[in-house]
N, C-alpha and C positions, 0 to 999 in steps of 0.2 A: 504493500500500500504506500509506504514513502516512496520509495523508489517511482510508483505512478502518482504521486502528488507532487513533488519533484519536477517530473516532465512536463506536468499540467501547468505549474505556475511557469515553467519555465517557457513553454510556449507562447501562453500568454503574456508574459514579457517582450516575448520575440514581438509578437503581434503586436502590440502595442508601440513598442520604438517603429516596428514598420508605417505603423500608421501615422505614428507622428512624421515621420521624416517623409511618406508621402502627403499626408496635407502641407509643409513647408517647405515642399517640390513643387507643389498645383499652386500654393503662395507665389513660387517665383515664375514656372511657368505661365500659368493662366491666373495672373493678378486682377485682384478687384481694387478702384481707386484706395480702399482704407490701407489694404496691402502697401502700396506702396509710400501709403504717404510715413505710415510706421517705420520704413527702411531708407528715406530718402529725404533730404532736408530739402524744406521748401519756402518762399516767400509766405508767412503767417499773414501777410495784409490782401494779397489775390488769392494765393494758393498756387501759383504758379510757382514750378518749378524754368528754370532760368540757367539755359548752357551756353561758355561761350564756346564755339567753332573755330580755331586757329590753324593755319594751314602753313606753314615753314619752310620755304625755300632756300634750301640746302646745295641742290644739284650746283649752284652757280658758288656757294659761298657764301648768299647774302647769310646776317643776321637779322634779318627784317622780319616780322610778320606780312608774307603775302596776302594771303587772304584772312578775314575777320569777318564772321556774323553769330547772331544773340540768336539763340532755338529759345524760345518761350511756349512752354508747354504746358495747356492744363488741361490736369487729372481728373476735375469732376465733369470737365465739358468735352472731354477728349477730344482739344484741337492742337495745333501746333503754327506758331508765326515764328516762320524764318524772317531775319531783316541783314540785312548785307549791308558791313558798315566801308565805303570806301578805304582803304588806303593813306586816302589825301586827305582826311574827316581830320578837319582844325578842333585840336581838342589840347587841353590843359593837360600837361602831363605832370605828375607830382615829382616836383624837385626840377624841371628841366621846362616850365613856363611852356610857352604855346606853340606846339608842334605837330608834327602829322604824326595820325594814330599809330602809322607802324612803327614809327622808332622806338613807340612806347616798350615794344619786346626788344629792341637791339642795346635799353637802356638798361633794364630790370626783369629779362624772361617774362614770364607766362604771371607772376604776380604783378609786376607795374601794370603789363599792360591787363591786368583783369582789376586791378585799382583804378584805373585812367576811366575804362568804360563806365562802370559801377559810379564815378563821380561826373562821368560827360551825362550818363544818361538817368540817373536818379536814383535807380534801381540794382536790390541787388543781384550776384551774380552767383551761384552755387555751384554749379561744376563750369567745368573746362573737357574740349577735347582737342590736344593737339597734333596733329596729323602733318607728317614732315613727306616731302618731295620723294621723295627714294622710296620710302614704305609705301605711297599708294598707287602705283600699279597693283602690285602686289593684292592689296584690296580688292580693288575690281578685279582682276582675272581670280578672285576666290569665289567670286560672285558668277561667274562666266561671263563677265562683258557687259557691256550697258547700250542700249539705242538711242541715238538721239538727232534729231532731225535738223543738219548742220543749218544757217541760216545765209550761209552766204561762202565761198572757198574760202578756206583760210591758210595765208601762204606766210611765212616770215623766214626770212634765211641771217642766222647771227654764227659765222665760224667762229669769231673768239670765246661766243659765251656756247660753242658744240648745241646750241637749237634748231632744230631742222625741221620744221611745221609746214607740214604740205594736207590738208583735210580736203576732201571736195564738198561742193553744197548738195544737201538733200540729206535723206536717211541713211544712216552711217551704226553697222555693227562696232564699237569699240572695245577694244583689247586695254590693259590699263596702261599700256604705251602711249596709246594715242588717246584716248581720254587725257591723259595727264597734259599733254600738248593744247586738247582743247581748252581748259579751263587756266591755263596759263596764258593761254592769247591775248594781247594788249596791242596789238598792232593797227590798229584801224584808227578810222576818226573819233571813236567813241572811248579810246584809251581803257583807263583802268575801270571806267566803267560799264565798259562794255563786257569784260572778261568777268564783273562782278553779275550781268547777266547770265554769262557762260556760266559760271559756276551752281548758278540756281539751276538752270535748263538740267545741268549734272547729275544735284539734288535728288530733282523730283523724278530722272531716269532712273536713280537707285532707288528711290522708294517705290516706284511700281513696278521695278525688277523684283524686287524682295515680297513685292504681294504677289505674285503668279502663284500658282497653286501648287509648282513641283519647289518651289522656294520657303514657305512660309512653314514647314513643320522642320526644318531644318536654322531656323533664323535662333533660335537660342545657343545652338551652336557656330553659327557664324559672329556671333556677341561674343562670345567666348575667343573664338581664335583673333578676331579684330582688335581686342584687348591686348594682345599681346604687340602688336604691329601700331601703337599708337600709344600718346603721352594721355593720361589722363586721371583723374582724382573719383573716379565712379569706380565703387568696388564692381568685381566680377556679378555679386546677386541684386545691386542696382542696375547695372548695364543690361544682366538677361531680362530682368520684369520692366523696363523702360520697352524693350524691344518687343518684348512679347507683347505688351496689353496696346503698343502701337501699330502693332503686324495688322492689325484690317482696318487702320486709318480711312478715313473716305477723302476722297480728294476734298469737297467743299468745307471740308473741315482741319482745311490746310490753307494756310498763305503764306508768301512770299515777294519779298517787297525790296526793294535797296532805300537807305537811308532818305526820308526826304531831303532836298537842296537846291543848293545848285556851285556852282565852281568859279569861284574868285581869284583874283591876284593882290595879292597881300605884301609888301616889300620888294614886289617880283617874285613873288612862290607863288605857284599856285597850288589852292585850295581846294578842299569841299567843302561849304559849309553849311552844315545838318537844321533842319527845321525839327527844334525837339518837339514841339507843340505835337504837330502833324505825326511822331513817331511816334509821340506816347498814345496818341486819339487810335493808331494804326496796331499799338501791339496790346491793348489793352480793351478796345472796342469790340463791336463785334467784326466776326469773318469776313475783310473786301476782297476780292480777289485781282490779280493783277490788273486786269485788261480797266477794273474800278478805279484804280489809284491813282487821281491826278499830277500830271508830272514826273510821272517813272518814265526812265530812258527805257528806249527798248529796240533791240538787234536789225530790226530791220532800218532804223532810224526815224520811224513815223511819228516817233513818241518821244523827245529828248528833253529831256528839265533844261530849264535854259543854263547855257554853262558860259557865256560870255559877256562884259561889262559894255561892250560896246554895236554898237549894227556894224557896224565895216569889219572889225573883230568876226563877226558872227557870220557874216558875207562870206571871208577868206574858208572859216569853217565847212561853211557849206561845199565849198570848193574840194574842200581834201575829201569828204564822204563820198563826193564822186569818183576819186582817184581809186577804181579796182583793182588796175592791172601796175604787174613790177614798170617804173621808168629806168632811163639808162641816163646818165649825165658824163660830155664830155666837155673839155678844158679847152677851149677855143681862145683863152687868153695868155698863157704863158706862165701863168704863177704857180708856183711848186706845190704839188696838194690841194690846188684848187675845186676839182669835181670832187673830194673825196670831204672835203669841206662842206661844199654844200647837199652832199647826201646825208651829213652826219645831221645838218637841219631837218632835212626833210623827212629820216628815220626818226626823229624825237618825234614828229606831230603824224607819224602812224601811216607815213608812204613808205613802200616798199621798192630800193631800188635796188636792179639783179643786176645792173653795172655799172662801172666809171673807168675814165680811161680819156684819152687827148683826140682830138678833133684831128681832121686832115691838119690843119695850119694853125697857127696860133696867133690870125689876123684880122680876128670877127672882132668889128666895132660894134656891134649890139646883138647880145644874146638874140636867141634864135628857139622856134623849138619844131621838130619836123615829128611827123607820124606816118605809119604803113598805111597802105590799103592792101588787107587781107581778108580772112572769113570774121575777122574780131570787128570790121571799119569801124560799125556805129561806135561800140565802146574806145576802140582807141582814139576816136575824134572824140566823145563825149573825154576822155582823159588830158587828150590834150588840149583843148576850152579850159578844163578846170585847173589845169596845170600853169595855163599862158595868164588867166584872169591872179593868180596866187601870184605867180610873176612880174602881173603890169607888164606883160610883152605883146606889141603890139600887133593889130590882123596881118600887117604885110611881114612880117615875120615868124606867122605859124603853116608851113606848107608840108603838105604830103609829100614823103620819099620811100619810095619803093622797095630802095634796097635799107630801109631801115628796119629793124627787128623791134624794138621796144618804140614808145613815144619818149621821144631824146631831147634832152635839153641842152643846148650846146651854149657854155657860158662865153661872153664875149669882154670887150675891152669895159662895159658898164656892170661888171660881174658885181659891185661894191653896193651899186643902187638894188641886186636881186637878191644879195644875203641879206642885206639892212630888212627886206620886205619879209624871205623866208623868215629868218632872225624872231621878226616879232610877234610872230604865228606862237601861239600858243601848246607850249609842249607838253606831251602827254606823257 
């Protein structure tokens, strides 16, 4: 009889720890909001729980924060307001006065800048995730790749900094090779916040990757192995029951926004500077969705917050959105470094040039700029309009040439009057 009283209690022991340790497996798998608000600190005044997103560009050396945005999520409404805070976001940094948000990491890692926002934007901040260059391909091809519907080619060629970014426009399978390329893009007219676009369009490709049906019973352990491939202060059994109780998010119960503004020059820097009003009505209101939010820039360019102090400023701008295709700039004047001078303008404000190099002679008294006529004509005439108007070059010196490859800008003996103009274009 002991011997089977014994085994009895002892069983039921067994059974008992089992059951405890599965109901505190179905806690973290399949959470209820109280579940997690027990495991996870949160804002007491919304309830919202409050991530910041930091992204670390390593591959080149910088110590900058690349990218930065606040995930605001709440638990009893289960939504989530992504906000994308520029780069160039003028903001107070503690101890180092008024500067652009990314230094705030090159000054004091992942605490300054989670100190910086917490006092730019009122609110506090509870976790962090930091996610460095190198580790996220890796991420994505864990995921098998993400879709995403390019908006336009996107082409940048930098050999000293080894980037080689060739995407086509349309629907595009990505590998996290080329992912990583896309949400690094800043080349266009739209600069750093255009790639702050890219970055969201990224986002929301990974969160409807990770809803597909062969993905979503597997998503606790891809929390798990993500953890390991990333900086961050969320234990492993916050990170799974975040992921899990957000795994059948619905889209309308999501937004995504970049910071309101618009972009300044400030001592000669240029700025972003944040409309806090509009951000806090935007993360704390209810659900707008993009296409709602007055004044988001947006990839196609139909939609840009005003980013210029001036109309002729804004003129010149418009000029370079048309520039799609690489130009070629030769040295028609003589001075040492000349075309390579003024590529290095015209690469700051988001044109793409695939050559320079010296003209036949070195005896053109006034720049000049020639274009092919190929199957590209319309665009390369529309390129070279926009190129001759940024120049102040005038009609009898913009002609078609056959045996030309690119739309060419050939600098002449007035080269001083075309850098003063590139010069004061607005660099991105």
């Amino acid at each position: 009889m002991k011997i089977t009283k014994i085994i009895l209690i002892s069983t039921l022991a067994i059974l008992s720890a089992a059951a405890g340790i599965f109901f505190r497996l179905h806690d973290i798998v399949a959470p209820q909001p109280e579940n997690i608000k027990e495991s996870i600190s949160y804002d007491q005044e919304t309830g919202n729980i409050n991530i910041l997103v930091i992204g670390v560009d390593d591959v080149e050396g910088s110590q900058r924060s690349d990218t930065v945005g606040l995930a605001v999520i709440d638990i009893d409404d289960k939504t989530v307001r992504y906000m994308s805070l520029p780069r160039d976001t003028r903001v107070q940094i503690p101890g180092h006065s008024w500067q652009k948000l990314n230094h705030a990491y090159a000054y004091g890692g992942v605490e300054l800048l989670q100190q910086t926002v917490v006092n730019y934007l009122g609110m506090p901040v509870n976790y962090y995730v930091l996610v460095n260059y190198e580790s996220f391909p890796q991420i994505v091809d864990m995921i098998g790749g993400v879709e995403i519907n390019v908006e336009k080619k996107l082409y940048y060629n930098d050999r000293a900094g080894n980037l080689h970014i060739n995407i086509p426009k349309g629907l595009q399978n990505m590998n996290g090779k080329t992912a990583l390329e896309y949400v690094r893009f800043r080349h266009d007219a739209l600069g750093d916040i255009g790639r702050v676009q890219r970055q969201q369009q990224f986002i929301k490709a990974i969160m409807k990757k990770v809803q597909t049906p062969e993905m979503l019973p597997r998503l606790p352990d891809f929390a798990k192995q993500i953890l390991d491939l990333v900086n961050t202060n969320l234990t492993m059994t916050q990170a799974v029951q975040l992921t899990s109780y957000l795994r059948d998010l619905r889209p309308e119960n999501m937004a995504f926004f970049t910071l309101p503004g618009r972009a300044a020059y400030i001592s000669n820097v240029s700025y972003w500077l944040g409309d806090l009003s509009v951000a806090s009505t935007l993360l704390s209101g209810p659900i707008v969705q993009e296409g709602d939010i007055p004044g988001q820039p947006s990839l196609d360019g139909d939609t840009v917050a005003p980013s210029l102090e001036t109309a002729s400023e804004q003129n010149l701008m418009d000029q370079v959105k048309k520039m799609t295709l690489p130009i070629a700039i030769l040295n028609g004047d003589g001075e040492a470094g000349l075309s390579k001078k003024a590529a290095s303008l015209l690469q700051k404000i988001g044109i793409d040039v695939a050559y320079t190099g010296n003209a036949k002679h070195y005896d053109y008294h006034y720049s000049s700029i020639v274009y092919p006529m190929n199957k590209n004509s319309a665009e390369m005439k529309q390129n070279a309009l926009a190129l001759q108007e940024m120049c102040g070059i005038s009609n009898n010196l913009l002609k078609l040439d056959d045996s030309a490859v690119y739309v060419t800008l050939v600098l002449g003996h007035d080269k001083n009057t075309i850098l003063n103009k590139l010069g004061a274009l607005p660099h991105k």
